[in-house]
C-alpha positions in Angstrom: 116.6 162.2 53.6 118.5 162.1 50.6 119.1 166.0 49.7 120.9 167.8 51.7 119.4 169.9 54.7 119.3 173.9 54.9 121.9 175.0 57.5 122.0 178.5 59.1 124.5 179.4 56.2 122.5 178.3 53.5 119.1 178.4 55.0 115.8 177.6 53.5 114.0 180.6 52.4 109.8 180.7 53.5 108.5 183.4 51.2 105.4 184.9 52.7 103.2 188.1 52.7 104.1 190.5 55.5 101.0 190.8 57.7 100.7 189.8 61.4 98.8 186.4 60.4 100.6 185.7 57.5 103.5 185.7 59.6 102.1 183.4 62.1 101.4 181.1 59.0 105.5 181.2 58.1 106.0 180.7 61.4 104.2 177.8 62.0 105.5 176.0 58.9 108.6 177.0 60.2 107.8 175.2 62.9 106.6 172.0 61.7 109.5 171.9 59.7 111.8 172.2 62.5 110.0 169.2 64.1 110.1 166.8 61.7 114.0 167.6 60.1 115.6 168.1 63.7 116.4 171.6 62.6 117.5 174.7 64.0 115.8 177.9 63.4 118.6 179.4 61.9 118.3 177.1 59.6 115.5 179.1 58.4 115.3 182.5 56.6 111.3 184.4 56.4 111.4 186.7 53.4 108.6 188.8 53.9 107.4 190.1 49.8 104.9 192.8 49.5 101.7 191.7 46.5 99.4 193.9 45.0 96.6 193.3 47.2 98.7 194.7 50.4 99.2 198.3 48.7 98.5 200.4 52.1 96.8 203.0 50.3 94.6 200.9 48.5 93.8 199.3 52.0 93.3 202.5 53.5 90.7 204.3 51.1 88.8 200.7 51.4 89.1 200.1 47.5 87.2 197.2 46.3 89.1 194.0 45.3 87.7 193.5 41.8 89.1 197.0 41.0 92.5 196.2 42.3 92.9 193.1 40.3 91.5 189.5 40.5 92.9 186.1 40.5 96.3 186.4 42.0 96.1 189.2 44.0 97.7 188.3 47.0 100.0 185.5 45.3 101.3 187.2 41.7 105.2 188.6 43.5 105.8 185.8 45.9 105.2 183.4 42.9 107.4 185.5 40.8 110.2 185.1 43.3 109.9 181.3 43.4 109.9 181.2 40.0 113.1 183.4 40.0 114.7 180.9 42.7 114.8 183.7 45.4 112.5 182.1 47.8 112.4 177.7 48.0 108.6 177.8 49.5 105.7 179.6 49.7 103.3 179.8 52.5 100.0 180.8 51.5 95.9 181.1 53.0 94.6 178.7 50.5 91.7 180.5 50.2 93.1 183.2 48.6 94.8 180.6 46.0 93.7 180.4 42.5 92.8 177.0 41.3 95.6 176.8 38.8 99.1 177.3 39.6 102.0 179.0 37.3 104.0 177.1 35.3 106.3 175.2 37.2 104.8 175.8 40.5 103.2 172.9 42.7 100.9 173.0 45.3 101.0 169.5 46.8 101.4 170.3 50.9 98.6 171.5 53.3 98.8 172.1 57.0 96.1 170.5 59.0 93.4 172.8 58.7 91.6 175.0 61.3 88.1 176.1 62.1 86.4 176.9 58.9 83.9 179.4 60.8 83.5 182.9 59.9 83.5 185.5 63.2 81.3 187.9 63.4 83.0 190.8 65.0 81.7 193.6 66.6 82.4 196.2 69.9 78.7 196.2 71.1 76.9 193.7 69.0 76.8 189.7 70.0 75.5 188.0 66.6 74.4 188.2 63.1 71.2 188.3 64.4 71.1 190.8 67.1 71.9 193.7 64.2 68.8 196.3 63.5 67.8 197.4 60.0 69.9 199.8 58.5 72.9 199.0 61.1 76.4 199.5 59.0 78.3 196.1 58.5 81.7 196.4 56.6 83.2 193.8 54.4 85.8 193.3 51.4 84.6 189.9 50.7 82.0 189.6 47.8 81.0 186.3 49.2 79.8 187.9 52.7 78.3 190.9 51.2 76.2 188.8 48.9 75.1 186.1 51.4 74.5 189.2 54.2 72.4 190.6 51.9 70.5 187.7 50.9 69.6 187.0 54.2 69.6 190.5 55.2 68.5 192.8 52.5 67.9 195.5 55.1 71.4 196.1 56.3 73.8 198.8 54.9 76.8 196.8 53.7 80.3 198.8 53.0 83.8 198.1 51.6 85.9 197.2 54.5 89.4 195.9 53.7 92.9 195.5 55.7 94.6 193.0 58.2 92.7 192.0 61.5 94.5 194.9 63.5 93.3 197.7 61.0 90.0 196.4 60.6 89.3 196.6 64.7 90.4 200.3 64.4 88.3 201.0 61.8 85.5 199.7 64.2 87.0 201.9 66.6 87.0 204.5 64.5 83.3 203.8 63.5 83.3 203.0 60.2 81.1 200.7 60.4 79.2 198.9 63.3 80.7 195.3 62.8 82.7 193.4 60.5 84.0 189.4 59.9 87.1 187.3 59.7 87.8 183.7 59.8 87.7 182.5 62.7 91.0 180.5 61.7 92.9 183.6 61.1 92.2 184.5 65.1 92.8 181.4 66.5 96.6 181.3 64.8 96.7 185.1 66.2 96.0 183.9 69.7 93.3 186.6 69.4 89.9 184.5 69.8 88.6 186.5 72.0 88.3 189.2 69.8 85.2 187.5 68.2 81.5 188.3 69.5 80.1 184.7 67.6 81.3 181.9 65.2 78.6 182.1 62.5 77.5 178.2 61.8 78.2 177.1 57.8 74.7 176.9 57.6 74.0 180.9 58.4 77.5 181.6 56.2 79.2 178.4 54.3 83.0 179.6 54.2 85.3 180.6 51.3 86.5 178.0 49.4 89.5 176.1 51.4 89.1 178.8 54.5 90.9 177.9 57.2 93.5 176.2 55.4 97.8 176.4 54.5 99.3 175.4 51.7 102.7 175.2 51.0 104.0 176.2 47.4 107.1 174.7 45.7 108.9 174.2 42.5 107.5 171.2 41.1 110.9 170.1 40.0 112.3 170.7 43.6 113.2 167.5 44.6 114.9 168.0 47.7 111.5 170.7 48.9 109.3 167.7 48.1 111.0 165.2 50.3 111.3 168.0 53.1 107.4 169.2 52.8 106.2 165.5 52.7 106.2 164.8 56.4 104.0 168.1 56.7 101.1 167.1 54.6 97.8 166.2 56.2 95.9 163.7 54.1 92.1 164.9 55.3 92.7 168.8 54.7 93.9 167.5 51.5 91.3 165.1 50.6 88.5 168.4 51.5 90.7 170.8 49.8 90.4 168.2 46.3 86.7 168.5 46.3 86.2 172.5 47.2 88.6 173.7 44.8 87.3 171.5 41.8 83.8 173.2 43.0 85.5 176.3 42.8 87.3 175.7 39.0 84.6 174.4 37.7 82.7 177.5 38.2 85.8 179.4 37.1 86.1 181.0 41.0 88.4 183.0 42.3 88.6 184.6 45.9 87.0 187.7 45.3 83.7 185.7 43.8 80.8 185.0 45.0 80.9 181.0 45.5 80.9 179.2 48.9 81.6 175.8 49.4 82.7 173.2 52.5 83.7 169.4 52.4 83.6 167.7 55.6 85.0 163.7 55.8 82.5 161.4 57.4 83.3 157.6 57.8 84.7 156.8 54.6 82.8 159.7 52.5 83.5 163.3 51.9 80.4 165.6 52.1 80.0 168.8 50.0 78.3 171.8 50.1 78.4 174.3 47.4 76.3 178.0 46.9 76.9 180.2 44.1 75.2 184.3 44.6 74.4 187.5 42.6 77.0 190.0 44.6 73.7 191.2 45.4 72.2 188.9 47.1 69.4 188.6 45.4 69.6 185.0 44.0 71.2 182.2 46.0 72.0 178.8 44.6 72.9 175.8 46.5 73.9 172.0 46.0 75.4 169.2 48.4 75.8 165.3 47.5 78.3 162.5 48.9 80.4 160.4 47.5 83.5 158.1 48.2 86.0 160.1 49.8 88.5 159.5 46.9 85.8 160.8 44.3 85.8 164.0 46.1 87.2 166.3 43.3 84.5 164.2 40.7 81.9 165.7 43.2 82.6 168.8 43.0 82.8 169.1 39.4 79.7 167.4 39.9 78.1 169.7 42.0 79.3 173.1 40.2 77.8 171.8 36.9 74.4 170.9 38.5 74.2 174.8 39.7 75.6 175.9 36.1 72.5 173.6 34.6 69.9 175.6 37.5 71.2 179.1 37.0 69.7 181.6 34.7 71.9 182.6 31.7 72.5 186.2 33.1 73.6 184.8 36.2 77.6 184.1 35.5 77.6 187.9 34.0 79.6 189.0 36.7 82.7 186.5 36.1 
């Protein structure tokens, strides 16, 4: 290497949101970092920063996303810090990343990614399937509400929001009869078990880059760069390239309804792309192939071929 290493008196400092998973996320980069530098953990330093979107009594009274804010939500402070030099990197659920970065910030790093899968979650139900009309499912994701309903007008769908650990109480407390998370969130929890199913992409294609990490630097940090580069895994970035030009080409964020997944087979990258009315009452979908180093031409392919089928209205919502 030729920077300098952190050292337990001037440690590197992992900027991250403070809930149970997105600690497991700092901790894993941590980790890997460790690993491949020959570091010790004190070498380290986790600043936990608190963003808008983890206001507990916003959490609590189940407020709807979109009302809170939009694009950013869960970024806007730890970016701020970086900016501001109090953190080096960022560690961040790349799904709730918007497309474009801040001036001077660089996401160029990804963690090998894990199950894409949503869970369906329940106490006493085993699938998406096994749920009666009019039985109360409880999401914050516009994406699930709108493909729930499209498939299942006949369920009551209510705003459902907080970290894995409040979201089981509140099905304890029976706000609602089940719920979802990814099923990459649980697995990095060591809490599998907590899911009834994993829902197949072709009942409910992911979010955008679910089950992905990325890494967040200063794009003129040279000595970061050198240290993340051992870190990045070429196939979750070569899916990542395609799903979020999908998602910027249809001017996404995470609280929209657009779904997309790229899966590498042989030497192509396969995409599939769905755009919804929140209310689930028009579903558009798209896939193609193409060579995987075209994979970011395909999805800007594919989000202007739903643009060209959709009725005028049907953006309103953006």
């Amino acid at each position: 290497m030729t920077h300098s290493y952190p050292t337990p008196d001037q440690p590197l400092k992992i900027g991250t949101r403070g809930s149970p998973l997105a600690l497991a996320q700092a901790h894993e980069t941590r980790a890997r970092l460790m690993a491949a530098h020959d570091l010790p953990e004190a070498a380290f330093e986790i600043v936990v920063i608190k963003t808008t979107g983890d206001d507990r009594t916003l959490i609590d009274a189940d407020r709807p996303l979109k009302e809170i804010g939009n694009k950013g939500l869960f970024t806007k402070e730890i970016e701020e810090a970086m900016i501001e030099g109090r953190i080096d990197i960022a560690v961040h659920s790349m799904k709730d990343m918007p497309t474009v970065q801040p001036d001077g910030l660089l996401l160029d790093c990804y963690l090998p990614r894990e199950d894409t899968r949503d869970a369906f979650i329940s106490r006493h139900v085993k699938t998406l399937a096994d749920l009666a009309p009019g039985q109360v499912v409880g999401t914050s994701s516009l994406r699930r509400r709108a493909q729930l309903l499209s498939r299942r007008p006949d369920l009551n769908v209510v705003e459902f929001r907080g970290n894995v650990q409040t979201r089981l109480k509140k099905l304890d407390d029976g706000v609602a009869d089940c719920t979802f998370l990814a099923m990459a969130g649980l697995h990095r929890l060591n809490m599998v078990d907590v899911a009834q199913s994993a829902i197949a992409p072709e009942d409910m294609l992911p979010a955008i880059a679910q089950g992905a990490i990325g890494i967040e630097r200063r794009a003129d940090d040279a000595r970061m760069a050198e240290m993340l580069a051992p870190l990045n895994d070429l196939a979750t970035t070569q899916r990542l390239a395609a799903e979020r030009a999908f998602l910027a080409a249809l001017d996404g964020s995470c609280e929209t309804p657009i779904a997309g997944l790229a899966v590498i087979e042989g030497g192509e990258i396969w995409l599939r792309g769905e755009i919804l009315r929140p209310d689930g009452s028009e579903r558009l979908s798209e896939e193609g192939r193409a060579p995987i180093a075209d994979g970011a031409d395909l999805g800007r392919d594919l989000a202007a071929k739903l643009r060209a089928r959709a009725p005028a209205d049907f953006f309103s919502w953006l």
